[in-house]
N, CA, C and O atoms as a MOPAC input file, in Angstrom:
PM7 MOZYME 1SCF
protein

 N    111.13300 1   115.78800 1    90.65500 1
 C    111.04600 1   114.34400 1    90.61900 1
 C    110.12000 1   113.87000 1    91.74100 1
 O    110.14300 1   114.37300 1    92.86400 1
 N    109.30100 1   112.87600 1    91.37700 1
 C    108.39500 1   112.21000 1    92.36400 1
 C    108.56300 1   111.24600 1    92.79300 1
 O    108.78100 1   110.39200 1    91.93300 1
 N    108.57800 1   110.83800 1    93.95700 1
 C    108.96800 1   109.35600 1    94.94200 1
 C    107.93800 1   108.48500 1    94.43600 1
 O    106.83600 1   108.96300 1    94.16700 1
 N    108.15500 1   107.36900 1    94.29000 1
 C    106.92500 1   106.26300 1    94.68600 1
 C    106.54300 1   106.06700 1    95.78900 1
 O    107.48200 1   105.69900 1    96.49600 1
 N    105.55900 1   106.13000 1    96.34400 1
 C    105.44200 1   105.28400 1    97.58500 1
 C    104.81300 1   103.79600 1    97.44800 1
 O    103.93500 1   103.45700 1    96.65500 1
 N    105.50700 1   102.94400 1    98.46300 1
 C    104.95000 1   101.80800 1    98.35700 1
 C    103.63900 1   101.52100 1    99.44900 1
 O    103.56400 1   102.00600 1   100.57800 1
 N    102.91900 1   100.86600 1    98.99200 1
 C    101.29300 1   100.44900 1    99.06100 1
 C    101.20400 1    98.95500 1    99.72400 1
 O    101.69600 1    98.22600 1    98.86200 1
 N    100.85100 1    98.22400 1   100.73000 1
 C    100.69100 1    96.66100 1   101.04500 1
 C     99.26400 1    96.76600 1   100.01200 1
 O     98.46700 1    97.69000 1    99.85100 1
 N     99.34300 1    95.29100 1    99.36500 1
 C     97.84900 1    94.99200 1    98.90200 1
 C     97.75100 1    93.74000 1    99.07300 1
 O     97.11600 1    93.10100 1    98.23400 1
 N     98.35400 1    93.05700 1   100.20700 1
 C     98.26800 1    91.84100 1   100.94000 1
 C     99.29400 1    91.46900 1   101.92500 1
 O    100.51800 1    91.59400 1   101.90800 1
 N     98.33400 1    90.89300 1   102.93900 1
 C     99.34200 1    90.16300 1   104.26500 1
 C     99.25300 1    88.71000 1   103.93700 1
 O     98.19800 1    88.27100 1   103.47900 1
 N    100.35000 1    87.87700 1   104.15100 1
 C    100.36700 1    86.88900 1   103.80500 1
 C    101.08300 1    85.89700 1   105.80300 1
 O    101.92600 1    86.31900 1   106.59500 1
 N    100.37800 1    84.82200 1   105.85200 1
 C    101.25400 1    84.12300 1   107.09900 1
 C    102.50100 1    83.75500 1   107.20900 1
 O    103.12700 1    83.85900 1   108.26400 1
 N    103.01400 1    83.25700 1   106.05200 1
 C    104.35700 1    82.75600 1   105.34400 1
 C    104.80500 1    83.27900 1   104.63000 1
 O    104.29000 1    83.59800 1   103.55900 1
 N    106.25400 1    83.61100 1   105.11600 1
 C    107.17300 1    83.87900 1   103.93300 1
 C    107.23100 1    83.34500 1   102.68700 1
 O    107.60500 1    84.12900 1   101.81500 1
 N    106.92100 1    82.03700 1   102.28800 1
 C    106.70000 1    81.56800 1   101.20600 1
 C    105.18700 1    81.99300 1   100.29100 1
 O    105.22000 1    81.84900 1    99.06900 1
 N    104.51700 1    82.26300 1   100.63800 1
 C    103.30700 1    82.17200 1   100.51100 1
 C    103.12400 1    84.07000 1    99.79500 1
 O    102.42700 1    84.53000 1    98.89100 1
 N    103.95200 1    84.59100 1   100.58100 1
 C    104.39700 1    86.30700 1   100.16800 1
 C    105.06400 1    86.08900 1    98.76200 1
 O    104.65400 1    86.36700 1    97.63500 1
 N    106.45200 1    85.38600 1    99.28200 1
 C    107.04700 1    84.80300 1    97.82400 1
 C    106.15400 1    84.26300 1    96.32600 1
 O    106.44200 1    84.52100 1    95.15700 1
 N    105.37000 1    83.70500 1    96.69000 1
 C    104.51000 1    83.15400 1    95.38000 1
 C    103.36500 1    84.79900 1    95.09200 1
 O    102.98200 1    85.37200 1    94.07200 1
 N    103.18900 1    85.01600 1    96.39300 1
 C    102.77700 1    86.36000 1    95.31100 1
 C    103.64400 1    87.17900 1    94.83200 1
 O    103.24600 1    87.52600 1    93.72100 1
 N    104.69900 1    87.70900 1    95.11100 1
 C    105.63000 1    88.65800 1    94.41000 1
 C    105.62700 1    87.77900 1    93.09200 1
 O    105.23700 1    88.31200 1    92.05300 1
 N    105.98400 1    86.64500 1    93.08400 1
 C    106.23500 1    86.00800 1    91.53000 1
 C    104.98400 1    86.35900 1    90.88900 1
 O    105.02800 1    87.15400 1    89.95100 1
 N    103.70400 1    85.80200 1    91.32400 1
 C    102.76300 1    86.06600 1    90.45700 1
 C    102.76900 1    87.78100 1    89.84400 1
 O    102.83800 1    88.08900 1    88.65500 1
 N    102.66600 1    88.86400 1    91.16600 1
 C    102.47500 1    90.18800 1    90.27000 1
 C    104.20300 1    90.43100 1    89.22800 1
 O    104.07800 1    90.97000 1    88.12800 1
 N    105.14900 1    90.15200 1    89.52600 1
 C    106.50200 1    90.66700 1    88.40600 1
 C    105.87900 1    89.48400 1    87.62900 1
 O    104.98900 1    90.26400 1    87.29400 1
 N    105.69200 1    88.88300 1    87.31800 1
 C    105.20800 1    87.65900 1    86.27300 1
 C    103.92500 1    88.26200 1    84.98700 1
 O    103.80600 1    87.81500 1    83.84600 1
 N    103.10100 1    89.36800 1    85.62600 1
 C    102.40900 1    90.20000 1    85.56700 1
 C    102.92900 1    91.78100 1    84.98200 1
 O    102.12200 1    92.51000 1    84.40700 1
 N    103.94800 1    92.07600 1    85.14100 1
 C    104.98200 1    93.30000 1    84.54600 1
 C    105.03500 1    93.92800 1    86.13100 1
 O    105.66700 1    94.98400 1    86.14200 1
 N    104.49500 1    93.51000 1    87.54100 1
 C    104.33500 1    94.51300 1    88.35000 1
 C    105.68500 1    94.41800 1    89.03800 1
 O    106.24900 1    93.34600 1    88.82100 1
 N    106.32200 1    95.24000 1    89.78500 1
 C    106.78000 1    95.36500 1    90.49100 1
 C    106.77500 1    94.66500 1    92.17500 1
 O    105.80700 1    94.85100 1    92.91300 1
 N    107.46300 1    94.21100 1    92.42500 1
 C    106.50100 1    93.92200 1    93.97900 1
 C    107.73100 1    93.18500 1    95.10900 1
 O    108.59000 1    92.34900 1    94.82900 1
 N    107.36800 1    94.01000 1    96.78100 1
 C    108.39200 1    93.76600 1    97.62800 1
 C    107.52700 1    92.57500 1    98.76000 1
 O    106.29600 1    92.56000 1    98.77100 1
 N    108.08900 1    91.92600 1    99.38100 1
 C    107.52000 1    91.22100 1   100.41000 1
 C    108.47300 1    91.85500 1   101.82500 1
 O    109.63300 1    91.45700 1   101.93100 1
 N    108.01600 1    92.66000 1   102.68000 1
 C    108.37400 1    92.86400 1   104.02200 1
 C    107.63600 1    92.55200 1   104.95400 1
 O    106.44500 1    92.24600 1   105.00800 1
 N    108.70900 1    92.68600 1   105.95600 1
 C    107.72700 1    92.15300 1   107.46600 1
 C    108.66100 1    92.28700 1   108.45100 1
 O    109.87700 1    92.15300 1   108.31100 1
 N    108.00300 1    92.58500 1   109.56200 1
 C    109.25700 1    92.76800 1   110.33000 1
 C    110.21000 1    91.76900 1   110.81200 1
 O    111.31200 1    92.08500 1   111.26000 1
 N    109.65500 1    90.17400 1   110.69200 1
 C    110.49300 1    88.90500 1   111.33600 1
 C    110.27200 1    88.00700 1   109.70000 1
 O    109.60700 1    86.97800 1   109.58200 1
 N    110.92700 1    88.62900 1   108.70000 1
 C    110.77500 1    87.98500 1   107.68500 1
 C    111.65000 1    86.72200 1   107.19400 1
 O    111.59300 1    86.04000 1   106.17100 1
 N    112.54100 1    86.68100 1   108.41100 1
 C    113.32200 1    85.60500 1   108.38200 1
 C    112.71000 1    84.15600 1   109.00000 1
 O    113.32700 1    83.09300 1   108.92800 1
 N    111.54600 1    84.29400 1   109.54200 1
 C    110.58200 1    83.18300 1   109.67400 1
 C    111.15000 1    82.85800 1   111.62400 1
 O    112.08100 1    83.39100 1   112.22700 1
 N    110.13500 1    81.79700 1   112.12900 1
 C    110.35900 1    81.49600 1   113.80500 1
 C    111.60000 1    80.60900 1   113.38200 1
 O    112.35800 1    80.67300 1   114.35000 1
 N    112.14200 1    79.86100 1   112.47000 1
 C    113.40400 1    79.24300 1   112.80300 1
 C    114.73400 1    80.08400 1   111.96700 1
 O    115.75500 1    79.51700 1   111.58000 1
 N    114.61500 1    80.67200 1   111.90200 1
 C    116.09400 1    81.69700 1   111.30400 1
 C    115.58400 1    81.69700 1   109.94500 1
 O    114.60700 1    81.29700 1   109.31100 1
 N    117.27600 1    82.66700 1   109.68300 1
 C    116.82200 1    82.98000 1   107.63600 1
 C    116.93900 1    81.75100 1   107.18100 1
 O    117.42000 1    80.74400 1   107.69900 1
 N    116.28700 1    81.99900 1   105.82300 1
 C    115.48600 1    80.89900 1   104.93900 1
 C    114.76400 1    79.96200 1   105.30600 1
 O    114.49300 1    78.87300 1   104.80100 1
 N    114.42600 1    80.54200 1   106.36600 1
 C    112.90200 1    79.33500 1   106.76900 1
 C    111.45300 1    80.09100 1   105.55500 1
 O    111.15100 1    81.26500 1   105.77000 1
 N    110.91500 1    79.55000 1   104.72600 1
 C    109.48200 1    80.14800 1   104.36000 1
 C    108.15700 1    79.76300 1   105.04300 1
 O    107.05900 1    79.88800 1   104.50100 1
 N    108.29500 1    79.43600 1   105.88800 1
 C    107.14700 1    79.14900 1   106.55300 1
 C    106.50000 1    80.25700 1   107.84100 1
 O    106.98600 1    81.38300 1   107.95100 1
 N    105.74000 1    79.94000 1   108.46200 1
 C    104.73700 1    80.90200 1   109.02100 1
 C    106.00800 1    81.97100 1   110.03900 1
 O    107.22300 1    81.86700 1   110.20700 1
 N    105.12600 1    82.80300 1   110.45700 1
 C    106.00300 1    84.55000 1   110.52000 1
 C    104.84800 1    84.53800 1   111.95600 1
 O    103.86000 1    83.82100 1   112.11700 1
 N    105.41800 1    85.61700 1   112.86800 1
 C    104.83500 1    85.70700 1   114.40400 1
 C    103.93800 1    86.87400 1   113.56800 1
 O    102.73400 1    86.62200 1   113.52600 1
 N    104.38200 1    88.15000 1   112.88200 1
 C    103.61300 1    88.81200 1   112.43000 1
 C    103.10200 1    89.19700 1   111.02100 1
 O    102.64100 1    90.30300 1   110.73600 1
 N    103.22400 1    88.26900 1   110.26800 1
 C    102.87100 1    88.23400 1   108.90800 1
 C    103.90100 1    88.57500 1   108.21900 1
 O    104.88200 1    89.08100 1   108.76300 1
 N    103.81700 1    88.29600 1   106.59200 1
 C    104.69400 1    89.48000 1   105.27100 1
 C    103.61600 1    89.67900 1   104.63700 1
 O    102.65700 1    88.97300 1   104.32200 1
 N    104.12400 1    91.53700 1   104.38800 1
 C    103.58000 1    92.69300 1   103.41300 1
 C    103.98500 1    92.05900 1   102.17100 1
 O    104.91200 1    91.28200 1   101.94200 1
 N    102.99300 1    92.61400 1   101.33100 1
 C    103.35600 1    92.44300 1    99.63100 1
 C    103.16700 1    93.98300 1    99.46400 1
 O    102.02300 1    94.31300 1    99.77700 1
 N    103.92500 1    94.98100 1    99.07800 1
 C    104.04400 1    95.97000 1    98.60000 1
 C    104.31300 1    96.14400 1    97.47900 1
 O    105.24200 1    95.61500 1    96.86900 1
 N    103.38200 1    97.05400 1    96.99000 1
 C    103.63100 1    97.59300 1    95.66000 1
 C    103.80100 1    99.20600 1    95.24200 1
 O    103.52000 1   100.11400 1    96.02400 1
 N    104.27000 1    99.40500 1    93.98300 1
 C    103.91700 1   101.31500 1    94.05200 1
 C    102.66600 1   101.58800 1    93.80000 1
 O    101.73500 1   100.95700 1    93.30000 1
 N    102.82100 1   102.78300 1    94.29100 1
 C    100.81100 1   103.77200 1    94.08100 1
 C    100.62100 1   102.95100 1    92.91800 1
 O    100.39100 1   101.74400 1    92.99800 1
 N    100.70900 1   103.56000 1    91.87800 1
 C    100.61700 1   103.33800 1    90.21000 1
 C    100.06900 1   101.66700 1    89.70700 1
 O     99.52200 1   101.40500 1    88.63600 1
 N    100.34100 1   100.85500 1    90.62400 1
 C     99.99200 1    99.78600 1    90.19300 1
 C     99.15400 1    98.80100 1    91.26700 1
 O     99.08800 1    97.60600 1    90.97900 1
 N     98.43100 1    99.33900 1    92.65700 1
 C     98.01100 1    99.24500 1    93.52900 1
 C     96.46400 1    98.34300 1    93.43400 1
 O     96.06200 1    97.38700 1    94.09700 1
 N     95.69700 1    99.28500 1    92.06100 1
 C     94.50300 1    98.30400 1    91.70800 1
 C     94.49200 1    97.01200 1    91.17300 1
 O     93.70100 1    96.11200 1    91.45400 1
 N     95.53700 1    96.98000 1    90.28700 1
 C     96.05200 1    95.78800 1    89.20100 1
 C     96.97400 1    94.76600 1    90.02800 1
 O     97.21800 1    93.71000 1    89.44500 1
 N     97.54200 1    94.94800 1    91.36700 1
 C     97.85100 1    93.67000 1    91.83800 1
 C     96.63700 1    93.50100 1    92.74300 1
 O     96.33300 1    92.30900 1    92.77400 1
 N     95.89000 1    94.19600 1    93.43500 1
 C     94.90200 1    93.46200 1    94.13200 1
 C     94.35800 1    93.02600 1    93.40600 1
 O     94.20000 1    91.88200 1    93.83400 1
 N     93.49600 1    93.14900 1    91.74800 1
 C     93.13200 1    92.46900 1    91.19000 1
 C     93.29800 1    91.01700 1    90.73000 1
 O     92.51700 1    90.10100 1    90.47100 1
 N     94.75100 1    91.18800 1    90.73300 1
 C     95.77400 1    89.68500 1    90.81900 1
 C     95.73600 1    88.83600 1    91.43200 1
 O     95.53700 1    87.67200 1    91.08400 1
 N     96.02000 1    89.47800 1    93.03300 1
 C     95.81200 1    88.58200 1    94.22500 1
 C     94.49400 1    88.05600 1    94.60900 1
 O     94.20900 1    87.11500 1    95.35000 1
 N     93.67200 1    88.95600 1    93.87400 1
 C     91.90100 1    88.81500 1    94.85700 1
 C     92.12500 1    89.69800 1    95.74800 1
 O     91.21500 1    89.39300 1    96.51900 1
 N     92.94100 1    91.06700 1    96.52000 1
 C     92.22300 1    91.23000 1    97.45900 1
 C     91.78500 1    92.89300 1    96.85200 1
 O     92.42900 1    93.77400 1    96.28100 1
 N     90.94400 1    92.81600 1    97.12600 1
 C     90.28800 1    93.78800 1    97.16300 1
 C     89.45300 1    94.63400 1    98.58200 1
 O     88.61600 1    94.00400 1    99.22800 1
 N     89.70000 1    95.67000 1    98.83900 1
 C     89.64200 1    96.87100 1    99.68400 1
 C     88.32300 1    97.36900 1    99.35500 1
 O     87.90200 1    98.39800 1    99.88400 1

């Protein structure tokens, strides 16, 4: 059996802003995580607004070209 590994194919400033991309790629059939290490935002959980060090949008290998294509970013 083979692991997935997960892939960032965007940093985003806001937690919210991570959020609207995860919707866009599963909206898309993709899969997709938003981490970060202070993802609870500068005023506690459920703040979506700006992050001291960004949120990851992660995805698996397998689908890595097709959400940057999504997002625009391209590598």
């Amino acid at each position: 059996m083979t692991t997935q590994r997960w892939i960032p194919v965007a940093t985003y400033a806001a937690g919210v802003e991570a959020d609207i991309a995860v919707a866009r790629l599963e909206s898309a059939g993709i899969v997709a995580v938003a981490r970060g290490n202070d993802i609870t935002g500068i005023f506690g959980p459920g703040f979506g607004g700006a992050t001291a060090r960004g949120v990851a949008v992660l995805v698996p290998t397998d689908a890595v070209d097709a959400a940057r294509e999504i997002l625009g970013t391209v590598r």
